[in-house]
VMD Tcl script that draws the C-alpha trace (Angstrom):
set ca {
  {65.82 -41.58 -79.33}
  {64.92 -41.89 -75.72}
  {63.77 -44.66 -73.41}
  {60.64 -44.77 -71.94}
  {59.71 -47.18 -69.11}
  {56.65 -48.89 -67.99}
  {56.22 -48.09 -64.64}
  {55.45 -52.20 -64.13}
  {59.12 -52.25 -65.23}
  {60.41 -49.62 -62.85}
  {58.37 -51.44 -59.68}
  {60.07 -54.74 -60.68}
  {63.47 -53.39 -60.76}
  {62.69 -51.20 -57.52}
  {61.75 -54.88 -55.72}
  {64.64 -56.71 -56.83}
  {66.84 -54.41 -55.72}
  {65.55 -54.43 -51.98}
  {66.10 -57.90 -52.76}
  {69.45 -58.32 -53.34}
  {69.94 -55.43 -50.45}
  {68.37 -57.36 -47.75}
  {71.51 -59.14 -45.86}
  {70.05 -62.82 -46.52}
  {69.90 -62.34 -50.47}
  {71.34 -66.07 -51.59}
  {73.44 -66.79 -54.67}
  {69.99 -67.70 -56.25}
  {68.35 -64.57 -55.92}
  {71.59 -62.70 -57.90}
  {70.88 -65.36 -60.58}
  {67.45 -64.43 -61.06}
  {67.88 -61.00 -60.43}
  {70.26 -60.87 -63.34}
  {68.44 -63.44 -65.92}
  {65.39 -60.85 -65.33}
  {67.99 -58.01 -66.21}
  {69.04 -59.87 -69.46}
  {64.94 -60.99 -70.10}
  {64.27 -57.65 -71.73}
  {66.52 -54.68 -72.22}
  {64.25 -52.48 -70.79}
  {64.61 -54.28 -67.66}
  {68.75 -53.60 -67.44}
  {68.17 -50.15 -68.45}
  {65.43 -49.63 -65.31}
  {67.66 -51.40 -63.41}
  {70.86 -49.05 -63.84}
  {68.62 -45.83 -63.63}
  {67.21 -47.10 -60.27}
  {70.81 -47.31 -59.35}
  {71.88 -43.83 -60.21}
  {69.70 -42.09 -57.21}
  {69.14 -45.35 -54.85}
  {71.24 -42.78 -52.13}
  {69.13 -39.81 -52.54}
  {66.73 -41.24 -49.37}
  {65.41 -37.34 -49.33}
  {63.49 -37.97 -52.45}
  {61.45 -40.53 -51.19}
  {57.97 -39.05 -50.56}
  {58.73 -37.02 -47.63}
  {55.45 -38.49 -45.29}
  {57.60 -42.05 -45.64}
  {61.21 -40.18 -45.46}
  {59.93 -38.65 -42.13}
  {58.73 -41.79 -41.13}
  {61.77 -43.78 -41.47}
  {63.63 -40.54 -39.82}
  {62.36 -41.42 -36.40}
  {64.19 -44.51 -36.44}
  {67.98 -44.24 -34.52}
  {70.42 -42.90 -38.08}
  {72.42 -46.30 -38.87}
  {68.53 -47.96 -39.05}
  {67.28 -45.30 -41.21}
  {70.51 -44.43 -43.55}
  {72.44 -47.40 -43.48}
  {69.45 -50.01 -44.46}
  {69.37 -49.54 -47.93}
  {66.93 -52.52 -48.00}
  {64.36 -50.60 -45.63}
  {64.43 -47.10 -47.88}
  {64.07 -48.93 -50.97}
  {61.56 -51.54 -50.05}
  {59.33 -48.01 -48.26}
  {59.91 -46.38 -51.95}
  {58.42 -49.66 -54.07}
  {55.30 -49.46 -51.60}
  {54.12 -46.19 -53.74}
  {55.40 -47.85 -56.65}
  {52.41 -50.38 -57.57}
  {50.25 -50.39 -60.96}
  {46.81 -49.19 -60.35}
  {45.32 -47.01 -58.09}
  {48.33 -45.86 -55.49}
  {50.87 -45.25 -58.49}
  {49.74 -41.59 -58.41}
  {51.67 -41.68 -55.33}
  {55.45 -42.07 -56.70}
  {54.81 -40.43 -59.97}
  {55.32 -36.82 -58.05}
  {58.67 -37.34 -56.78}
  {61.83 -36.55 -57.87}
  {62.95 -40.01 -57.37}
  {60.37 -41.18 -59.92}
  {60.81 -38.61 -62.33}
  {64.61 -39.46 -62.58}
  {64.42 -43.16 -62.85}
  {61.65 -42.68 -65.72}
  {63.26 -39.77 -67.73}
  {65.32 -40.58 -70.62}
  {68.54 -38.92 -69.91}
  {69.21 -37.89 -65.53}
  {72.07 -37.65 -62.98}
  {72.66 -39.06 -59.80}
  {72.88 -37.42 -56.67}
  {76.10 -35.29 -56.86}
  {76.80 -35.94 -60.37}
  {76.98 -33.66 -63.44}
  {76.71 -34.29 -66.80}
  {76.66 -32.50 -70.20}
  {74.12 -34.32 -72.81}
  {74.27 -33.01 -76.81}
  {71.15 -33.23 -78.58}
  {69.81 -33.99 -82.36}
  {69.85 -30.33 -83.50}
  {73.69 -29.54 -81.66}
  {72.23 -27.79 -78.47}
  {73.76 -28.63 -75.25}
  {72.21 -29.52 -71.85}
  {73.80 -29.95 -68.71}
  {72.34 -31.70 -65.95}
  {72.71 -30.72 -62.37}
  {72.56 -33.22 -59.98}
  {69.29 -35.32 -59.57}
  {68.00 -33.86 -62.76}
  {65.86 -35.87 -64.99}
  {65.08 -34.09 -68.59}
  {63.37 -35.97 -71.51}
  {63.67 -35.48 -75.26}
  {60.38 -34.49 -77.64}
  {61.03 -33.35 -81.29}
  {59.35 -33.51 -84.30}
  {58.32 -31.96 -87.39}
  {56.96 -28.88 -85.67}
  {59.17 -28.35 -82.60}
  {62.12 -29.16 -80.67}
  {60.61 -29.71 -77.08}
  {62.57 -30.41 -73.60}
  {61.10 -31.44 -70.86}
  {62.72 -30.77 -67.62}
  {60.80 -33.49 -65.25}
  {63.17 -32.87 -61.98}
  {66.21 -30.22 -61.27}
  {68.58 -27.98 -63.01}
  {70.03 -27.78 -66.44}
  {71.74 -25.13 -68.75}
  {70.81 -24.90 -72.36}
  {72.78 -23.77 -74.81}
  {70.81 -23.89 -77.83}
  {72.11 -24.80 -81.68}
  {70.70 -23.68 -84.83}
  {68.07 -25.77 -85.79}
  {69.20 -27.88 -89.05}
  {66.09 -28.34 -90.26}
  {64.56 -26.31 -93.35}
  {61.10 -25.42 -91.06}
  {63.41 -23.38 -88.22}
  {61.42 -25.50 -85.48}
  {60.96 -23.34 -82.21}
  {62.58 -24.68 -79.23}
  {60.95 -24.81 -75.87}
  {61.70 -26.55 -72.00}
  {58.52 -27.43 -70.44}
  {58.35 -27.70 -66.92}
  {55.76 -27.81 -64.22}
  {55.13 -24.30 -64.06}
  {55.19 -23.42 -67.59}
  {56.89 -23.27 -70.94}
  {60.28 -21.37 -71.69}
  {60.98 -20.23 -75.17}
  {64.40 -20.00 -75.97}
  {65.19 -17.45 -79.19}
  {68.89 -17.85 -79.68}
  {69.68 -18.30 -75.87}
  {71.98 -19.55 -73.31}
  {69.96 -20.02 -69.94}
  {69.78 -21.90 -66.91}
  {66.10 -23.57 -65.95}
  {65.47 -24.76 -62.24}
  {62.06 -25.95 -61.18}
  {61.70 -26.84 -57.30}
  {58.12 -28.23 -56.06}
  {56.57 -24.41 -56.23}
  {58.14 -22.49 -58.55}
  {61.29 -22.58 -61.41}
  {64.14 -19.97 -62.14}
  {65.27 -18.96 -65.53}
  {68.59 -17.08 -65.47}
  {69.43 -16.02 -69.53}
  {72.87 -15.46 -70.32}
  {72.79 -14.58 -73.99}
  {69.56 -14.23 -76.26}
  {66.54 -13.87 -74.53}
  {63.42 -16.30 -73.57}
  {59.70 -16.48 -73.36}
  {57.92 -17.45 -70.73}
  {54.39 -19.04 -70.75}
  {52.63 -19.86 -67.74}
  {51.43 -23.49 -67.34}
  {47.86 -21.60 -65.81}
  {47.88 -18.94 -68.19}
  {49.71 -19.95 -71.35}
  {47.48 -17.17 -73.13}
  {50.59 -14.57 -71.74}
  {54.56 -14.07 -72.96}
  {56.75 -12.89 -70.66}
  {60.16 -12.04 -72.17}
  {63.68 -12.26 -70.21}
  {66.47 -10.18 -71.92}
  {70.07 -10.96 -71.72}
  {71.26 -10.46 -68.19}
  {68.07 -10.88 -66.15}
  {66.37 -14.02 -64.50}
  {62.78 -14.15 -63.04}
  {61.10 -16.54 -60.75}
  {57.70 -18.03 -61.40}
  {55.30 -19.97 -60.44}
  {52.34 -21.56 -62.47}
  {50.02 -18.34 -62.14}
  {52.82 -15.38 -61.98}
  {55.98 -13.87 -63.25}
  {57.90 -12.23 -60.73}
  {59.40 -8.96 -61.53}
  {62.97 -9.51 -63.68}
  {66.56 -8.88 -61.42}
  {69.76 -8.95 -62.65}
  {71.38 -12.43 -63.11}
  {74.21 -13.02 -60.28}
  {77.77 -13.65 -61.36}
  {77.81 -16.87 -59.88}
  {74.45 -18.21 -61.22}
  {76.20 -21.16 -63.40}
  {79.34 -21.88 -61.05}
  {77.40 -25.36 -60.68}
  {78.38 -26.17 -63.78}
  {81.86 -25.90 -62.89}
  {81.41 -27.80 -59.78}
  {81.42 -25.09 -57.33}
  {78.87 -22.67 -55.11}
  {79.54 -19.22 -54.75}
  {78.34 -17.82 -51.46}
  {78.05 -14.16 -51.14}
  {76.44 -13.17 -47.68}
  {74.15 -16.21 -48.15}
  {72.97 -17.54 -45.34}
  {74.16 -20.27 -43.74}
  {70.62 -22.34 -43.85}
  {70.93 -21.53 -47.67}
  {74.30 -22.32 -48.41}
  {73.31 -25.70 -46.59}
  {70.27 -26.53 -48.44}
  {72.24 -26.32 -51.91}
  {74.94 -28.61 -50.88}
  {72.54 -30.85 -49.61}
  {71.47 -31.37 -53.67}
  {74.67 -32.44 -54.02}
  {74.87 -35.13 -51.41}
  {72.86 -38.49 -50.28}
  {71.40 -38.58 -47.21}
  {69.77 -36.05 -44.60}
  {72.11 -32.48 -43.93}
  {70.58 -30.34 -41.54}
  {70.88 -26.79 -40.13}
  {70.57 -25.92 -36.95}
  {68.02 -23.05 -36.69}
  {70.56 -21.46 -34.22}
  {73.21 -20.77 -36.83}
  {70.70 -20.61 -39.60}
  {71.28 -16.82 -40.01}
  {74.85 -16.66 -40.57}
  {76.15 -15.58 -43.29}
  {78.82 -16.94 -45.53}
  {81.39 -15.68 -47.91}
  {83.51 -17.96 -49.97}
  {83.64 -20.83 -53.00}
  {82.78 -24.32 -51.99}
  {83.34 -27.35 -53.57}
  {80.14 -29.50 -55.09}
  {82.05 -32.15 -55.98}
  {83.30 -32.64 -52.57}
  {80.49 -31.47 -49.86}
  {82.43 -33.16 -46.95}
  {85.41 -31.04 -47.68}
  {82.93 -28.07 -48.37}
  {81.55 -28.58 -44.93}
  {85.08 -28.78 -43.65}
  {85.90 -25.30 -44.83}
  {82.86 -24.22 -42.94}
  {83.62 -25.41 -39.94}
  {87.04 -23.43 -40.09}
  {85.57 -20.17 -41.30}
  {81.90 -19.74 -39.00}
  {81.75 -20.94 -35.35}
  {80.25 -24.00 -36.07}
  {80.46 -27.61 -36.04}
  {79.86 -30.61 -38.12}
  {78.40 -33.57 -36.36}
  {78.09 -36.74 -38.42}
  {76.36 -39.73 -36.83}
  {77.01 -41.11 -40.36}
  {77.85 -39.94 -44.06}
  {74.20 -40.00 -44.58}
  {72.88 -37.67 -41.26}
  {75.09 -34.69 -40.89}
  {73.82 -31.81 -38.49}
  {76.07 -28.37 -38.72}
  {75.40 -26.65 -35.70}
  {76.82 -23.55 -32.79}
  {80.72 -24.56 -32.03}
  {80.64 -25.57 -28.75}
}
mol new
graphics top color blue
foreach p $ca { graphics top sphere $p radius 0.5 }
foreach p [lrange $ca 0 end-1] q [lrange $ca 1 end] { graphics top cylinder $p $q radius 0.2 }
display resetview
């Protein structure tokens, strides 16, 4: 059974942690800070999930990201206390909580099962299917007597469903914010970004069902993937060899370019990574590493004429070889 969280919970945890950031947290504040952990083990649980994405700056609302982004990079990256202590400003009960509850950031420290930033991780549920979370993904858990209901609230996942074990053969569905997928004996990868979501099917087929026009099926055969949004299906294309290689921790690139390439590994990674709109139109052949984007950007460096300038881990701009 999953975890929910009061969001007065999550803004508690949020503000002791840009407590015990700040550089003249005491002895006494790590006291309290951890007798409030033990007070309630919601609190603990709030408290590690906060933890699992407190480098992912990007998903702070991007008005305050851009904000903090004028300051010089080891003020903006390397204050943790300043990001977190901007994110627990749109995290208050009442009228400005609308705020935080459309980020990423909150939908992954609220969800009942997520990743961190760069991390991957396979979850098993009730019935026997299988869900893998790419990194920064946030899913929760919904059955009951009539239906065996995902939600994907942030990110990527595979499915890989299981025969349901109970006698009323409950449908199963992933909900997302652009509509419902239906799986009917299916293998398929679901990826929502802020305007539209992907669904790639590898065996079986799914349904799709609009979240503004839930009225109208759309069915994806074995093979195929379609992009939609919350009012229309785009047209069905082949699914690309590579489509799932994130599960194995790797990117395929063929003749993406480079501004592409960049943006994916940039899921993978805390911090700000950047492409110069000079190079942004190269394109790029070759397997990269997820699980290790510095060494990924490494490789790029030696096979496009381009160079990686770090100010820190956390700002990283790739731009034209000098």
């Amino acid at each position: 059974m999953e975890v929910v969280i009061a969001p007065a919970i999550v803004q508690q945890a949020a503000q002791w942690m840009a407590r015990l950031w700040s550089d003249d947290a005491s002895d006494e504040d790590q006291a309290d800070c951890a007798r409030w952990r033990a007070a309630h083990p919601h609190h603990d649980l709030a408290w590690q999930r906060l933890q699992a994405f407190e480098g992912k700056l990007h998903s702070v609302p991007r008005d305050v990201a851009r904000h903090a982004l004028r300051e010089p990079a080891p003020a903006a990256y390397l204050n943790r206390r300043r990001a977190l202590t901007l994110l627990t400003v749109l995290l208050p009960v009442g009228g400005m909580l609308y705020a935080a509850r459309g980020t990423d950031a909150w939908q992954v420290a609220t969800a009942g099962h997520s990743t961190a930033t760069g991390e991957v991780r396979e979850i098993t549920l009730p019935d026997g299917t299988r869900v893998m979370l790419a990194s920064a993904s946030a899913v929760d858990v919904r059955f009951d007597a009539g239906e065996r209901l995902l939600v994907l609230r942030a990110g990527e996942i595979l499915v890989t469903t299981a025969h349901d074990p109970d006698p009323a053969q409950r449908p199963f569905r992933v909900q997302g914010r652009h509509g419902t997928v239906r799986a009917l004996g299916t293998r398929f990868t679901l990826r929502q970004d802020e305007y539209t979501s992907r669904v790639d099917v590898f065996e079986g087929a799914v349904e799709i069902r609009l979240a503004h026009a839930p009225g109208n099926a759309v069915g994806v055969a074995t093979g195929y993937g379609a992009v939609f949004s919350a009012d229309i299906v785009q047209s069905a294309a082949p699914v690309p060899a590579s489509a799932a290689a994130w599960t194995k921790g790797v990117l395929v690139a063929d003749h993406m370019r480079l501004d592409e390439l960049l943006a994916e590994l940039a899921r993978y990674r805390p911090g700000l990574l950047r492409c110069d709109p000079a190079v942004a139109g190269l394109s790029v052949n070759g397997v990269f590493s997820l699980r290790d984007t510095d060494r990924a950007l490494h490789n790029l460096a030696l096979a496009l004429p381009v160079r990686i300038v770090a100010r820190t881990r956390f700002w990283v701009t790739v731009q034209a070889a000098a």
